[in-house]
N, C-alpha and C positions, 0 to 999 in steps of 0.2 A: 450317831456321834456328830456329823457335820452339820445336821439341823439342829443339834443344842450348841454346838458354836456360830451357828448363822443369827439364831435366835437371841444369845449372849452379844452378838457385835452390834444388831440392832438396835437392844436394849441399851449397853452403851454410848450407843452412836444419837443414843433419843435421850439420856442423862447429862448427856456432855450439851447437846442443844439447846436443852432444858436450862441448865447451869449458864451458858452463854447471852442465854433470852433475857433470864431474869437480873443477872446482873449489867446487863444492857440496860434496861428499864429502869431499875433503879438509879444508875449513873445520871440518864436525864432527867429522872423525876429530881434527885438531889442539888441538881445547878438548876437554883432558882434566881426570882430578880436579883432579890438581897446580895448574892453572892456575885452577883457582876456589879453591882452599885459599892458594894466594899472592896472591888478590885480597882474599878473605875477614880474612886476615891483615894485609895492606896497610891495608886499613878499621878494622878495629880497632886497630891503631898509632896512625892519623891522629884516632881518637875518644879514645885515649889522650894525646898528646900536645895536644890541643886542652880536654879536659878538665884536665890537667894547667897547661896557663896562664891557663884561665881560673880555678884554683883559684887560682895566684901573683898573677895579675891582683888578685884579690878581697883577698886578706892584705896589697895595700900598699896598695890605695885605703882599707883598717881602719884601715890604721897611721896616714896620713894626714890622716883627718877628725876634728875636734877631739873629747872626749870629753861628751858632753852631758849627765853626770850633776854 
């Protein structure tokens, strides 16, 4: 009895590694360039358009404040 449970914990202890390894591998094979060049891209839009309203932001609080000369 205790070597078909030593022989059972094994066996799962080599399915669960098995399962671990391959979905390891596939994770890195999956991020590829592509996917850091459309993150990278992504980033730079949202730097874009945040620069961009913080520039509008700024020209109507200008417009806005009385002129103090």
């Amino acid at each position: 009895m205790t070597t078909v449970l030593v022989a059972l914990a094994v066996f799962v202890a080599l399915l669960v590694a098995v399962v671990v390894f391959v979905t390891w591998r596939d994770r890195n094979r999956s991020s590829s360039t592509e996917d850091r060049a459309a993150v990278r891209d992504a980033s730079a839009d949202q730097a874009r358009h945040e620069a961009e309203r913080h520039f509008v932001q700024g020209q109507a609080a200008g417009h806005q404040m009385p002129n103090s000369t």
